[in-house]
C-alpha positions as CSV (number, residue, x, y, z in Angstrom):
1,X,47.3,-126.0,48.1
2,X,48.9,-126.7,44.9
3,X,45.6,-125.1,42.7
4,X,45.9,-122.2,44.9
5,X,49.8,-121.4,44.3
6,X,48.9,-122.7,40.2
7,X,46.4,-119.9,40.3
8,X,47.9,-117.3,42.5
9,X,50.9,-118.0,39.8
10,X,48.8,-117.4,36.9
11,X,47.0,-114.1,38.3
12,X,50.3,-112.5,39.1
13,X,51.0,-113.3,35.9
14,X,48.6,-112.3,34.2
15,X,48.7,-108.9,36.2
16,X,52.1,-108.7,34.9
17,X,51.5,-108.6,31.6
18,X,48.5,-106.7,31.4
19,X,50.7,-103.9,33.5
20,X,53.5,-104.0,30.6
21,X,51.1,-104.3,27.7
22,X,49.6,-100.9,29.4
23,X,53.4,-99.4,29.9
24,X,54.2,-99.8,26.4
25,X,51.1,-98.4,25.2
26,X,51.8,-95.4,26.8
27,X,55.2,-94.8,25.7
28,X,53.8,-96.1,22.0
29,X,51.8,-92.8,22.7
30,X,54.5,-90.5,23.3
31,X,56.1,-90.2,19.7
32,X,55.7,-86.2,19.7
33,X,58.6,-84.2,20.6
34,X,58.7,-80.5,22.2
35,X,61.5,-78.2,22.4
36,X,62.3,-74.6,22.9
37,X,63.8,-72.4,20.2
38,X,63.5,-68.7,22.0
39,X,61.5,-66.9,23.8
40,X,57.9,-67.7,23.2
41,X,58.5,-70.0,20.5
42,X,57.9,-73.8,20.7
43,X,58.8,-76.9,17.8
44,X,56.7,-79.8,18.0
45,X,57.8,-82.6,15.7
46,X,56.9,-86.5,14.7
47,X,59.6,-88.4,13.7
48,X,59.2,-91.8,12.0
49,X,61.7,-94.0,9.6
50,X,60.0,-95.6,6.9
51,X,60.8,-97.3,3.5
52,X,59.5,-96.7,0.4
53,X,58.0,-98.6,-2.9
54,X,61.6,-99.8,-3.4
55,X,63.1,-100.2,0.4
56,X,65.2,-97.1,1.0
57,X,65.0,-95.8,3.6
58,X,63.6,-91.8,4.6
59,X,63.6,-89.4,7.5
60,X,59.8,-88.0,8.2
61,X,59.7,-85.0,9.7
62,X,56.4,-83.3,10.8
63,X,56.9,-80.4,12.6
64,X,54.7,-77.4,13.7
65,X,56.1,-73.9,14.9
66,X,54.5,-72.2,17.6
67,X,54.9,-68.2,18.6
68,X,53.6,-66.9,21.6
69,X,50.5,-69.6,21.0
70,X,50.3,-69.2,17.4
71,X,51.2,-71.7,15.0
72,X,53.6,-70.0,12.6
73,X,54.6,-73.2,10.3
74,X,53.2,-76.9,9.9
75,X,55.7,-78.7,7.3
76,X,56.4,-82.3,6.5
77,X,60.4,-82.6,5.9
78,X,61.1,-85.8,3.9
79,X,65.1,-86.6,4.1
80,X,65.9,-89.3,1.7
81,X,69.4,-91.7,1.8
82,X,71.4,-92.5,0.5
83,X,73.0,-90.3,-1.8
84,X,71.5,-90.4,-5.5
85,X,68.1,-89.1,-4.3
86,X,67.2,-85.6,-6.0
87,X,63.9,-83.6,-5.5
88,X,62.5,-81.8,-8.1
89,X,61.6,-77.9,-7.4
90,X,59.4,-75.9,-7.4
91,X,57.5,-79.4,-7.8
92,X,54.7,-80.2,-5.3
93,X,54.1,-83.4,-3.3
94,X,50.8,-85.6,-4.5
95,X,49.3,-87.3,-1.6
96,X,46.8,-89.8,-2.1
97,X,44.1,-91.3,0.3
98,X,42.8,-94.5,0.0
99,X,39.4,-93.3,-1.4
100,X,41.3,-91.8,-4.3
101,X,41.6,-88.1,-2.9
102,X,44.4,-86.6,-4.5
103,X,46.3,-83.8,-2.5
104,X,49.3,-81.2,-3.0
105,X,51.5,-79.9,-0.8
106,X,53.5,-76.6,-1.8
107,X,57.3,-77.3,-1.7
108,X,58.8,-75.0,0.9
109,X,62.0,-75.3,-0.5
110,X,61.2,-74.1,-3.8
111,X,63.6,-71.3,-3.8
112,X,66.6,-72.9,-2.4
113,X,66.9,-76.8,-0.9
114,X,69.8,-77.4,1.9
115,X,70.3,-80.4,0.1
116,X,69.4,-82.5,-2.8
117,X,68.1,-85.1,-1.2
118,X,66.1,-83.1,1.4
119,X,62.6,-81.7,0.5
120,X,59.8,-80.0,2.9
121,X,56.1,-79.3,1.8
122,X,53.6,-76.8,3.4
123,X,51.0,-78.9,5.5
124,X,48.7,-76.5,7.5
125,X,46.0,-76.4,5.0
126,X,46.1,-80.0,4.1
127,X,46.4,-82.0,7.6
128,X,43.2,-81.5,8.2
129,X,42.1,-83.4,5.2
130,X,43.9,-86.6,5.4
131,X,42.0,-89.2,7.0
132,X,43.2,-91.2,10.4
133,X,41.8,-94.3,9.8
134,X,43.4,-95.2,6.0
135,X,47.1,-95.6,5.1
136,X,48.0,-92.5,2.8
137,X,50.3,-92.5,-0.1
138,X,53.4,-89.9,-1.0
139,X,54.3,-89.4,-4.7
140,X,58.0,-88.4,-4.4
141,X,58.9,-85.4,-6.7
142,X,61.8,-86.9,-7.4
143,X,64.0,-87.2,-10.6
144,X,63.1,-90.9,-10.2
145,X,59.5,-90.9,-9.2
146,X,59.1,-93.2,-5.9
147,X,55.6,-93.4,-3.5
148,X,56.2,-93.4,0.2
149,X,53.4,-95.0,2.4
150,X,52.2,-93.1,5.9
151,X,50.5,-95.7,8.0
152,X,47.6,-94.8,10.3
153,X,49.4,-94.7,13.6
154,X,52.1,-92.2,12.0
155,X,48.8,-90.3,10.8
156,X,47.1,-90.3,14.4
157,X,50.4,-88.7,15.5
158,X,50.2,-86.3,13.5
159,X,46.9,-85.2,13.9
160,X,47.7,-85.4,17.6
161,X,50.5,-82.9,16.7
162,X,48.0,-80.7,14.9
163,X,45.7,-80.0,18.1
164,X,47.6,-80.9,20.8
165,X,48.9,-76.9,21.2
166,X,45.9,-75.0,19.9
167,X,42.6,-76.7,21.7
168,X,41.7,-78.0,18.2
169,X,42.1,-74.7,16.0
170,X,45.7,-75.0,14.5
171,X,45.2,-71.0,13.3
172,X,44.3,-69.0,16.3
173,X,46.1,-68.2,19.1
174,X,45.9,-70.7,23.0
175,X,47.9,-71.2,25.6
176,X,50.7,-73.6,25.3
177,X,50.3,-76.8,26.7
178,X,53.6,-78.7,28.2
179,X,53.8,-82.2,27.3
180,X,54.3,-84.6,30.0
181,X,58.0,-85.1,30.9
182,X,60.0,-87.9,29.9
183,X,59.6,-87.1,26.2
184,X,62.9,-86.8,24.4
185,X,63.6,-83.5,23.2
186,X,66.1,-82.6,20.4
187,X,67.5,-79.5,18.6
188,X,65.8,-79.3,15.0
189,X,68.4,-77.7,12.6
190,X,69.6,-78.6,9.1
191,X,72.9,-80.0,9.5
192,X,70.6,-83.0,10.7
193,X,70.1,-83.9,7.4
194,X,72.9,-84.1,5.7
195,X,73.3,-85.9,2.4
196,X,74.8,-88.8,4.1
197,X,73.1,-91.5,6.4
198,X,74.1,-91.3,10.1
């Protein structure tokens, strides 16, 4: 009787843990964000905190517009804290795969930054290019040059962002998906990075 409850013990146990382990990797799962910003236009962003080659700390922002099921923008915004951090315009951002494959992003804020330490590079033609499987690296145009490392699962996301709206084709036109609910959903604007850490 005793081997029975010591089993029946471990199963539920067992059962437990595989039905959390499950539970987390679902939520692990849902790291893209959707909101509406008018009529017939959708953002979709991946957000991730991550520290670079000397430990500060930076915002990662990849976001893709959508108009009436047409993707309009995808840009990477990189927000860097604290203050001290200074992008350099019209300067582009170098990314590197770990095969040596050296990429540029065109700086969207070439003309005019909202901030100094704020900088956001054109993505659509380049996310297709950047492999899932391999960390990528970030050369910061900054005044002082730092490298910012996008692991793989940030990288999945992203592609996950890319096709999630347009059934694979981030250029033509398809019917918007919803995303499943429980997914936190936030308004996207400037004044959320200012030049000061929250």
């Amino acid at each position: 009787m005793k081997r029975f409850l010591l089993l029946f013990c471990v199963l539920v146990s067992f059962l437990l843990f595989i039905s959390l382990k499950i539970d987390f990797s679902l939520s692990a799962l849902a790291l893209t964000r959707q909101q509406s910003e008018g009529p017939g236009q959708l953002l979709y962003q991946s957000r991730h905190s991550l520290r670079d080659d000397v430990g500060s700390p930076w915002q990662v922002v990849l976001f893709k517009r959508v108009k009436d099921g047409e993707t309009v923008e995808i840009s990477l915004r990189l927000v860097g804290f604290p203050e001290g951090i200074e992008f350099l315009h019209p300067e582009r951002l170098t990314i590197t795969t770990a095969k040596g494959q050296i990429l540029a992003a065109e700086d969207a804020f070439a003309q005019e930054s909202p901030a100094a330490n704020v900088g956001q590079y054109k993505m659509q033609d380049i996310l297709t290019q950047l492999p899932v499987t391999e960390a990528i690296e970030l050369s910061l145009p900054l005044d002082n040059p730092r490298s910012l490392t996008i692991p793989t699962p940030v990288l999945l996301e992203w592609q996950s962002l890319l096709f999630s709206v347009n059934g694979g084709n981030p250029n033509h036109r398809a019917t918007i998906k919803s995303l499943p609910s429980g997914f936190t959903l936030r308004k996207f604007q400037l004044s959320d990075y200012s030049s000061k850490a929250s």
